[in-house]
Backbone as a chain_set.jsonl record, in Angstrom:
{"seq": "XXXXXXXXXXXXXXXXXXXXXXXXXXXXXXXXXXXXXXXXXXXXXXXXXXXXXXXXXXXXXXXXXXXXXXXXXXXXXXXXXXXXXXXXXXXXXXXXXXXXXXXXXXXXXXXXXXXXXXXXXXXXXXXXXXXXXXXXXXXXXXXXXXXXXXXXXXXXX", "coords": {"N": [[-7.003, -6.054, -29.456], [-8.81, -6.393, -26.13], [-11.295, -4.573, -24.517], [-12.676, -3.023, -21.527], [-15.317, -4.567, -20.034], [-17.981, -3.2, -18.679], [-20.51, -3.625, -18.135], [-19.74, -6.445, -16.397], [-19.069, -5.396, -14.766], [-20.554, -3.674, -13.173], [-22.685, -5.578, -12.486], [-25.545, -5.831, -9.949], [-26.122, -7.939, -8.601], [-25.651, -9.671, -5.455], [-24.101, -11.708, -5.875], [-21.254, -13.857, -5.392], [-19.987, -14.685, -7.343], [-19.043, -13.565, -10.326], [-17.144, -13.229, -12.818], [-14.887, -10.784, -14.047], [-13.803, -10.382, -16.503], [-12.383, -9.47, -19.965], [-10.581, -7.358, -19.996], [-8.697, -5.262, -20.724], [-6.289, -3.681, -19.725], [-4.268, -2.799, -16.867], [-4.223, -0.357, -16.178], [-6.428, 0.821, -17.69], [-8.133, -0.549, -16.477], [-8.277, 0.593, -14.429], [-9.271, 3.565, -14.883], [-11.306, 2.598, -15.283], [-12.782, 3.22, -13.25], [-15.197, 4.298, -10.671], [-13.712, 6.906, -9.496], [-14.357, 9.161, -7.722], [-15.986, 7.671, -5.184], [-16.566, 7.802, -1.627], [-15.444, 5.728, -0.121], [-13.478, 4.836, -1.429], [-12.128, 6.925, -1.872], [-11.239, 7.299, 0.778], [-9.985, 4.975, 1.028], [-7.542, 5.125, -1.084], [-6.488, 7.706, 0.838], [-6.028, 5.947, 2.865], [-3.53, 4.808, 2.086], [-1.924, 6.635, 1.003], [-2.006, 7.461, 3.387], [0.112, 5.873, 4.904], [1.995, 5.589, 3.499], [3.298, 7.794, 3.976], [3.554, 7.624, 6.903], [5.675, 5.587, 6.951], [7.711, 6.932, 5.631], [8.061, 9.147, 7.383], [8.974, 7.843, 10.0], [11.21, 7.134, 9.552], [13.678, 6.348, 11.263], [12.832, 5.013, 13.485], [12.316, 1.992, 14.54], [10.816, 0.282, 15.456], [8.309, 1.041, 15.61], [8.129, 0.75, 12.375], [8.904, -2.171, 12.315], [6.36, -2.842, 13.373], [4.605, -1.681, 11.56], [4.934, -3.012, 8.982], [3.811, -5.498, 9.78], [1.677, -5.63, 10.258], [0.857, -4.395, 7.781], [1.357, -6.807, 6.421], [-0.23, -8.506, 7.572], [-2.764, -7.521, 6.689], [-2.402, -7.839, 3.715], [-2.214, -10.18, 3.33], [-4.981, -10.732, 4.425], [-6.35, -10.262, 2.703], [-8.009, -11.504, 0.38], [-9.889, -12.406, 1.841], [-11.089, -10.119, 2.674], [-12.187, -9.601, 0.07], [-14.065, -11.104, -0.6], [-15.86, -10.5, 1.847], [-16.072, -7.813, 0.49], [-17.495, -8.42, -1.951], [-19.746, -9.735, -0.861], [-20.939, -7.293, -0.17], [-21.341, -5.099, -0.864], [-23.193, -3.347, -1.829], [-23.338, -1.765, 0.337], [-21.917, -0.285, 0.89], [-20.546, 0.954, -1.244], [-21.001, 1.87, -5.006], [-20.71, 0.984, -7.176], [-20.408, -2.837, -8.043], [-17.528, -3.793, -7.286], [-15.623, -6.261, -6.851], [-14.39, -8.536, -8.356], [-14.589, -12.545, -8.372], [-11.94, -13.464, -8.895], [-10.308, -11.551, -7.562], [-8.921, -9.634, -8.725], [-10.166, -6.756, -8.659], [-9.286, -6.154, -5.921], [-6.942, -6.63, -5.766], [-5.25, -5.113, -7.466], [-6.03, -2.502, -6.194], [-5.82, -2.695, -3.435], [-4.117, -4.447, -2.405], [-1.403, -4.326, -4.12], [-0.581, -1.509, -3.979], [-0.119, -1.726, -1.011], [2.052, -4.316, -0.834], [3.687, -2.603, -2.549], [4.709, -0.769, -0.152], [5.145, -1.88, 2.029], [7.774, -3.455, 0.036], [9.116, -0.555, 0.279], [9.831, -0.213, 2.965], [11.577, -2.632, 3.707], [13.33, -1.828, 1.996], [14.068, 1.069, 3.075], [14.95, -0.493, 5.236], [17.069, -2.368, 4.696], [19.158, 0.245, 3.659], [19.353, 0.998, 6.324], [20.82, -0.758, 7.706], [23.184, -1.095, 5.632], [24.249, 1.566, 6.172], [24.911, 1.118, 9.423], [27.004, -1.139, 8.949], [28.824, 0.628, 7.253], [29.477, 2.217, 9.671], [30.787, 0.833, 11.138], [32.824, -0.188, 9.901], [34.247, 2.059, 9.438], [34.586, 2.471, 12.141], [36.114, 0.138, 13.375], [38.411, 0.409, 11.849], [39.578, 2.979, 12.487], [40.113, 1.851, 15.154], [42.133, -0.271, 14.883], [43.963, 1.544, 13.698], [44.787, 3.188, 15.667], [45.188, 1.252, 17.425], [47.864, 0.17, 15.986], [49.576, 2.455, 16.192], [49.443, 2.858, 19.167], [51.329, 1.184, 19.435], [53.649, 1.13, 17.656], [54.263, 3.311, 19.641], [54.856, 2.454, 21.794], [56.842, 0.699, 21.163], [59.08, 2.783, 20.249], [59.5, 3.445, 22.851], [60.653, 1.966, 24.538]], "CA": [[-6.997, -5.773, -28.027], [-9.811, -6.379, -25.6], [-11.314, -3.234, -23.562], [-12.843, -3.439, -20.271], [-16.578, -4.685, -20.645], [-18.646, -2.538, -17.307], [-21.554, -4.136, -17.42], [-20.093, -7.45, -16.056], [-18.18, -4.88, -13.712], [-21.648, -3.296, -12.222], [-24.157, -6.256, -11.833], [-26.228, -5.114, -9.087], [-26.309, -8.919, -7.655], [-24.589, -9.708, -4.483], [-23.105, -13.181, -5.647], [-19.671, -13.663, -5.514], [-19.197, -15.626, -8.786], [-19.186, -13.292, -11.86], [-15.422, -13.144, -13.42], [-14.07, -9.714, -14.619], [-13.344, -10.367, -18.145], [-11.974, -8.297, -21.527], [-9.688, -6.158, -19.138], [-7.378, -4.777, -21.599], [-4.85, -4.011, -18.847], [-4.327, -2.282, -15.599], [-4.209, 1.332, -16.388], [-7.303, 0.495, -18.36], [-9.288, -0.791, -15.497], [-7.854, 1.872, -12.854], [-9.662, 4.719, -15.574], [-13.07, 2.571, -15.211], [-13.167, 2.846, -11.605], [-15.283, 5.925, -10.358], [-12.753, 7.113, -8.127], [-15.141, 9.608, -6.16], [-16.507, 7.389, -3.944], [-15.828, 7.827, -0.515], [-15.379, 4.314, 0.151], [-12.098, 4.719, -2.592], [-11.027, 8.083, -1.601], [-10.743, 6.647, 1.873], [-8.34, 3.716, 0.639], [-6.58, 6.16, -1.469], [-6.219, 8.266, 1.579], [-5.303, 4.84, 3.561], [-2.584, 4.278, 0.992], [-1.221, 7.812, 1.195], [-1.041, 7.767, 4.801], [0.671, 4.737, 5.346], [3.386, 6.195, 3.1], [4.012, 9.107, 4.873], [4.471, 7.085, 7.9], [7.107, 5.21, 6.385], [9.161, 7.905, 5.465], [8.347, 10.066, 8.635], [9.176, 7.185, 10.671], [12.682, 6.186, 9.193], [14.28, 6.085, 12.59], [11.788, 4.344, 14.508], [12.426, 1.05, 13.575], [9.927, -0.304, 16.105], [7.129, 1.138, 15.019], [8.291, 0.22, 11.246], [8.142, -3.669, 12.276], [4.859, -3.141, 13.851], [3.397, -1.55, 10.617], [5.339, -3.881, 8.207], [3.58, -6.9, 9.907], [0.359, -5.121, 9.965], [0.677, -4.356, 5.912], [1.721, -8.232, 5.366], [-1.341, -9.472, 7.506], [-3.843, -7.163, 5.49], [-2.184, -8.126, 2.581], [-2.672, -11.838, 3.762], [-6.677, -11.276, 4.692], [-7.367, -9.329, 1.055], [-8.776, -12.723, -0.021], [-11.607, -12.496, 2.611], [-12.054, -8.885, 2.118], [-12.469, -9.497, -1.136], [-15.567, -12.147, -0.632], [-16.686, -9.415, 2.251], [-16.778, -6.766, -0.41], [-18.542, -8.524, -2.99], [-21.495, -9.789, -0.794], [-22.112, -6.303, 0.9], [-20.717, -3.937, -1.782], [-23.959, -2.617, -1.487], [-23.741, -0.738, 1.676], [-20.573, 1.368, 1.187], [-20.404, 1.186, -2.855], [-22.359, 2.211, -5.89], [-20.765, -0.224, -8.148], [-19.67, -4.274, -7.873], [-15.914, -4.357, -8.326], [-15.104, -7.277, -6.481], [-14.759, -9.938, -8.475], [-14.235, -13.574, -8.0], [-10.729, -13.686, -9.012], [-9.551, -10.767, -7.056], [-8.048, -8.7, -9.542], [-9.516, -5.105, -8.216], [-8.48, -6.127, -4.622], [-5.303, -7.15, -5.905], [-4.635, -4.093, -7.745], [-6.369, -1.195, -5.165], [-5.832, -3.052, -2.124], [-2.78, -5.421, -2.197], [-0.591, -3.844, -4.667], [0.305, -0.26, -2.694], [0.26, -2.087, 0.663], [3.159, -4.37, -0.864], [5.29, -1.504, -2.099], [5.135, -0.045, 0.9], [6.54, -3.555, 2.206], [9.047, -3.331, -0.501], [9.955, -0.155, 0.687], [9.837, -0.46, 4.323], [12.638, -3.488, 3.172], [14.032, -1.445, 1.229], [14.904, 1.14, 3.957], [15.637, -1.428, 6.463], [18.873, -2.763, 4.232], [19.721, 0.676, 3.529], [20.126, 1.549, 7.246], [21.985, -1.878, 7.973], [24.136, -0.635, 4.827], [24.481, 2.782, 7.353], [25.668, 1.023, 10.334], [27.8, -1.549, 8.526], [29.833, 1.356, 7.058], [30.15, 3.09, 10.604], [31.399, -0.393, 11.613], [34.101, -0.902, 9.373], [35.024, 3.076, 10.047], [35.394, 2.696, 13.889], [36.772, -0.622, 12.91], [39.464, 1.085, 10.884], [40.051, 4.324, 13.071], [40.803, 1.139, 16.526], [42.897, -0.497, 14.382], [45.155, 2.655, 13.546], [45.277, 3.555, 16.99], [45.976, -0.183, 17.946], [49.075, 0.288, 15.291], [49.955, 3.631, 16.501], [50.323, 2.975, 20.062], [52.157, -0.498, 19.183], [55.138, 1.473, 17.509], [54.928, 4.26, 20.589], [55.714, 1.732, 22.846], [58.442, 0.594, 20.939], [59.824, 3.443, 20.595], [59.768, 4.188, 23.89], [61.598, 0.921, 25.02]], "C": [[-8.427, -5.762, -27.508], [-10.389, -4.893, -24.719], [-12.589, -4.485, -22.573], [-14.787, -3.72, -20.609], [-17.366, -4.542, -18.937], [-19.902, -3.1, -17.014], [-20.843, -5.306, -16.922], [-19.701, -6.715, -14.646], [-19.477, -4.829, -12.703], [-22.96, -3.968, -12.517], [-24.086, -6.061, -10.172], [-26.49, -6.607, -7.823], [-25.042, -9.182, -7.195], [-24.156, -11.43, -4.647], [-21.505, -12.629, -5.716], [-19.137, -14.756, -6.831], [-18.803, -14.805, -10.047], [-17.558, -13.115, -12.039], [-15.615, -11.405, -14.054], [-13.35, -9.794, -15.665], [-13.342, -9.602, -19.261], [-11.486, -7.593, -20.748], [-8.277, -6.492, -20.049], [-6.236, -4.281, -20.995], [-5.275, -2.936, -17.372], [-4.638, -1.105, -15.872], [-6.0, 1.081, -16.866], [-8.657, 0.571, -17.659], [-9.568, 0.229, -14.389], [-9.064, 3.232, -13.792], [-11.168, 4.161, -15.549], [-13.465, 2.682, -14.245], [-13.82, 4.311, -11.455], [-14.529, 6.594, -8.935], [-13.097, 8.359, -6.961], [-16.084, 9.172, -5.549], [-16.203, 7.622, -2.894], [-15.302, 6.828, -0.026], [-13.102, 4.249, -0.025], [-10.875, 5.689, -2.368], [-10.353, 8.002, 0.004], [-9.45, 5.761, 1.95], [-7.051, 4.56, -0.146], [-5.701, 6.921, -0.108], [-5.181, 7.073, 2.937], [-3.404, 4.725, 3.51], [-1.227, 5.441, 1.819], [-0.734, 8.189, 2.813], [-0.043, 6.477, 5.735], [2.23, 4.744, 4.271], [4.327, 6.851, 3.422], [4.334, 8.552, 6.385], [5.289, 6.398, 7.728], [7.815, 5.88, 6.201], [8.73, 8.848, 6.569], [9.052, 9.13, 9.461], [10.476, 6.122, 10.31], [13.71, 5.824, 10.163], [14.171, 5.574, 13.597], [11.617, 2.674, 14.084], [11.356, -0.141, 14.412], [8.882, -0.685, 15.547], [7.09, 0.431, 13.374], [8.035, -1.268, 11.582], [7.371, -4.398, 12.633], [4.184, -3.084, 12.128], [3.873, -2.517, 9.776], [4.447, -5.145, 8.328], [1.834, -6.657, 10.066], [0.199, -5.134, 8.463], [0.455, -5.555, 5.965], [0.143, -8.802, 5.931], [-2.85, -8.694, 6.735], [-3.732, -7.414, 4.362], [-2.663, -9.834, 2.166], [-4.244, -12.205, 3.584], [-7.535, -10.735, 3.005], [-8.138, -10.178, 0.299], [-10.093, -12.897, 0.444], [-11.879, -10.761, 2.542], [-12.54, -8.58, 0.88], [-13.687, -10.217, -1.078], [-16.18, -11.32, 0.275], [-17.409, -8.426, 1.642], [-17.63, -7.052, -1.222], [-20.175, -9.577, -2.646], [-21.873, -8.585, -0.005], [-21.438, -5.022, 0.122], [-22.252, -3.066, -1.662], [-24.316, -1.542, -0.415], [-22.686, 0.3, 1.848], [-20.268, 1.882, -0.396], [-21.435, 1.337, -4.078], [-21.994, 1.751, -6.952], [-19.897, -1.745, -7.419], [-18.362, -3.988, -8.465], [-15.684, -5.117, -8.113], [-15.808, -8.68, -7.437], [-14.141, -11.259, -7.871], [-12.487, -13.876, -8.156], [-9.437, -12.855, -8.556], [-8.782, -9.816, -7.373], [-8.404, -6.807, -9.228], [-8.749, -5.188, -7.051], [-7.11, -5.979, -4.441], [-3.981, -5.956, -6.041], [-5.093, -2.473, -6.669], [-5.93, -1.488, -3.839], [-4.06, -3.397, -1.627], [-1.606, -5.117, -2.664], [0.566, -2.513, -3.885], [0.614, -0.831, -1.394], [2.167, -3.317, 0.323], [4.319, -3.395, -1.643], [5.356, -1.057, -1.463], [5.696, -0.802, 1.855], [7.893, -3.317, 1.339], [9.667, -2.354, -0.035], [10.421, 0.01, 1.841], [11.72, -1.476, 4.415], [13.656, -2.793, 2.478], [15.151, -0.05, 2.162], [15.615, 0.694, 5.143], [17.293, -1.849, 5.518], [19.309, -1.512, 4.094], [20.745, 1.247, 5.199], [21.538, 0.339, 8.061], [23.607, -1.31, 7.306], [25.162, 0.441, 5.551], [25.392, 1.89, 8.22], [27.233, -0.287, 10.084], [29.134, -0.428, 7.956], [30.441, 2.196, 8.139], [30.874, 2.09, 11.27], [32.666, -0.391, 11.59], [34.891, 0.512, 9.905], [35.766, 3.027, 11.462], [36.235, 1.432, 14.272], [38.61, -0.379, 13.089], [40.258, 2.128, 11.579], [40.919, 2.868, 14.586], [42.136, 0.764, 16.169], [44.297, 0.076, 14.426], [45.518, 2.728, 14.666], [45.858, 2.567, 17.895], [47.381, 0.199, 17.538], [49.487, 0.93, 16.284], [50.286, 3.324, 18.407], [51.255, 1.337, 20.122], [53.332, 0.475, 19.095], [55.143, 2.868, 18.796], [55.469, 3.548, 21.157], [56.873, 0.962, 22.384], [59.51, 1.149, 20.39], [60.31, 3.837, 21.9], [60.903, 2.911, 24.684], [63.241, 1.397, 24.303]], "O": [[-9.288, -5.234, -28.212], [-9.465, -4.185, -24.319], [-13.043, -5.626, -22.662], [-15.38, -2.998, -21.411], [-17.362, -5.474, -18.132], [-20.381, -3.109, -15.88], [-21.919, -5.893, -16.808], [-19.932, -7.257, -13.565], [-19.604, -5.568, -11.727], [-24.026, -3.394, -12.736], [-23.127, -6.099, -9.402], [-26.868, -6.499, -6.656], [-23.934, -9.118, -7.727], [-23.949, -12.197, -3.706], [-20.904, -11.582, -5.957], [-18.085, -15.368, -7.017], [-18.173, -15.452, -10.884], [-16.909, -12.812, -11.038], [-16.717, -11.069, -14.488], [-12.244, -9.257, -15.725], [-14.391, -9.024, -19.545], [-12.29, -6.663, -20.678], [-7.382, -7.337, -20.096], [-5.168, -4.38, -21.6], [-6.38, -2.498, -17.051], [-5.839, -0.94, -15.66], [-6.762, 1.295, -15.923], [-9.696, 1.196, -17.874], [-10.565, 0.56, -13.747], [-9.735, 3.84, -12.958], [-12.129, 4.909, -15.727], [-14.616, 2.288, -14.058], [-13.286, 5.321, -11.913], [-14.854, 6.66, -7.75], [-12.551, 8.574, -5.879], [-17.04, 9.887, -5.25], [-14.985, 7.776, -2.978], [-14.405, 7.152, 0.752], [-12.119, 3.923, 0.641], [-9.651, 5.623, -2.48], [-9.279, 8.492, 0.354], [-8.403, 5.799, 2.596], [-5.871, 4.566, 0.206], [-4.484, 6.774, 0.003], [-4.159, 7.299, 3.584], [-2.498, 4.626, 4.338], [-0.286, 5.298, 2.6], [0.226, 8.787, 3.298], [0.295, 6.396, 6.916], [3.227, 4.03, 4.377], [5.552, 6.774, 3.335], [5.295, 9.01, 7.003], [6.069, 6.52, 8.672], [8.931, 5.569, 6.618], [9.597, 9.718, 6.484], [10.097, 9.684, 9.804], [10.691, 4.944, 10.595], [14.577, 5.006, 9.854], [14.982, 5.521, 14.522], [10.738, 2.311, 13.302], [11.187, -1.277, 13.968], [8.447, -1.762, 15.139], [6.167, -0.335, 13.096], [6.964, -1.713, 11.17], [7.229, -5.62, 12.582], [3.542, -3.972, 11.566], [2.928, -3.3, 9.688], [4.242, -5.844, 7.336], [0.98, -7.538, 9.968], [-0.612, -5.911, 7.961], [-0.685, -5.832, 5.593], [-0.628, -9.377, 5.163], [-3.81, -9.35, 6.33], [-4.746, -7.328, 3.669], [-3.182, -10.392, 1.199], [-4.767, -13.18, 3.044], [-8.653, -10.813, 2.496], [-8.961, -9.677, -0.467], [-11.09, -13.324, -0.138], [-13.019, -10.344, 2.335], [-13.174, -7.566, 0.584], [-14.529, -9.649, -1.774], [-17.31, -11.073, -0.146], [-18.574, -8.069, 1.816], [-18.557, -6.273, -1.444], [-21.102, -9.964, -3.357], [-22.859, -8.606, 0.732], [-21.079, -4.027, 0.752], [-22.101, -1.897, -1.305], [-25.254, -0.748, -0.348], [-22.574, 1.287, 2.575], [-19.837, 3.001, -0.674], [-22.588, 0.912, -4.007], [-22.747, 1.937, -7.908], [-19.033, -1.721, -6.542], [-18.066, -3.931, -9.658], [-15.189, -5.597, -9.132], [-16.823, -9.376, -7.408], [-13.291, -11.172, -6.986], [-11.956, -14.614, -7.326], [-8.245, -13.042, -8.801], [-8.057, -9.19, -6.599], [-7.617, -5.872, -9.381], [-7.713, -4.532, -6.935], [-6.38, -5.512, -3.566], [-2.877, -5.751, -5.536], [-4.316, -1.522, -6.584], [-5.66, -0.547, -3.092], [-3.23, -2.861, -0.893], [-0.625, -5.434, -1.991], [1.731, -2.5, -3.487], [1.568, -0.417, -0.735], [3.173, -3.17, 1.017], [5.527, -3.422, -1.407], [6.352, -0.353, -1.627], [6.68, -0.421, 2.489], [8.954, -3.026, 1.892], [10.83, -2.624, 0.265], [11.576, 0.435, 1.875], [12.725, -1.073, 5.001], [14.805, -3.23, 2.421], [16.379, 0.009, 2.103], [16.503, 1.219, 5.814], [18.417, -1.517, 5.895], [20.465, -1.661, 4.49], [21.905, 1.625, 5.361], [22.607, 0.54, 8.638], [24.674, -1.139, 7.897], [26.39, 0.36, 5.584], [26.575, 1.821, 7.89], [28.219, -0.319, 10.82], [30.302, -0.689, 8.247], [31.498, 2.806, 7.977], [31.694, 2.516, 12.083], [33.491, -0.501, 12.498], [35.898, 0.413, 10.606], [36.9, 3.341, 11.824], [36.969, 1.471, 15.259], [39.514, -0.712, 13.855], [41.464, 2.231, 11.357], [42.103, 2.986, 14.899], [43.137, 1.171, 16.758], [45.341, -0.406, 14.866], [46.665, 2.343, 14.892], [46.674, 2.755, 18.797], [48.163, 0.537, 18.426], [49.808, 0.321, 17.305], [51.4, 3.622, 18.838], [51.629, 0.713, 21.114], [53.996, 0.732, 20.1], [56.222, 3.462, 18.813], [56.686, 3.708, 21.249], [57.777, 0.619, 23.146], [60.558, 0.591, 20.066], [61.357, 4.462, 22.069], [61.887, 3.257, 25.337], [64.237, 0.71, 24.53]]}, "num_chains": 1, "name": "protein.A"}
């Protein structure tokens, strides 16, 4: 097994070419990151509050396919914030993560913003699921009452 090799992580030059290589896996890399920056605890904090408006906002289905289309186009530009970060990592960060192949962006940036797509999707079919079953109920209840006054009136004849 390979482990994570930090010096290629924190060269101090602002190119955007060096690769991120020997990353023995995700967990791996997430434990080399110094995660009190402010920069990080910010995105963390991003993360976390863009959760909690998803599940505060399960009824609001407006606002949900505002932020949904907001997530997808940050998820879309993470390619150029990724070449942003790694020529000016210097001014908000105290190490180079961004490399060329996008793999922290992918995993700090892009990753939480699409499960929170997945679940955004995920409560959108459940509430469809919701009004499909009050469907078939009030459906079901017309129905009866269709029946029901069918045989009054022919009893009453």
């Amino acid at each position: 097994m390979q482990t994570i090799d930090l010096s290629k992580l924190r060269q101090s030059s602002s190119s955007f070419k060096f690769e991120a290589t020997n990353i023995d896996g995700v967990l791996s890399f997430l434990r080399a990151i110094d995660w009190s920056q402010k920069w990080l605890c910010g995105l963390l904090l991003f993360h976390l509050a863009t959760l909690l408006s998803i599940v505060f906002s399960r009824r609001c289905s407006n606002f949900q396919v505002f932020l949904f289309f907001a997530l997808v186009t940050l998820c879309y530009g993470s390619e150029r914030l990724n070449e942003l970060g790694a020529n000016h990592w210097h001014h908000f960060a105290l190490e180079q993560y961004f490399d060329s192949g996008g793999f922290f962006i992918s995993i700090v940036f892009s990753s939480p913003i699409i499960i929170n797509c997945a679940l955004l999707l995920i409560l959108w079919l459940y509430e469809s699921y919701l009004v499909m079953q009050r469907i078939v109920v009030h459906k079901k209840a017309a129905l009866t009452n269709k029946n029901n006054n069918q045989t009054k009136d022919k009893k009453s004849l």
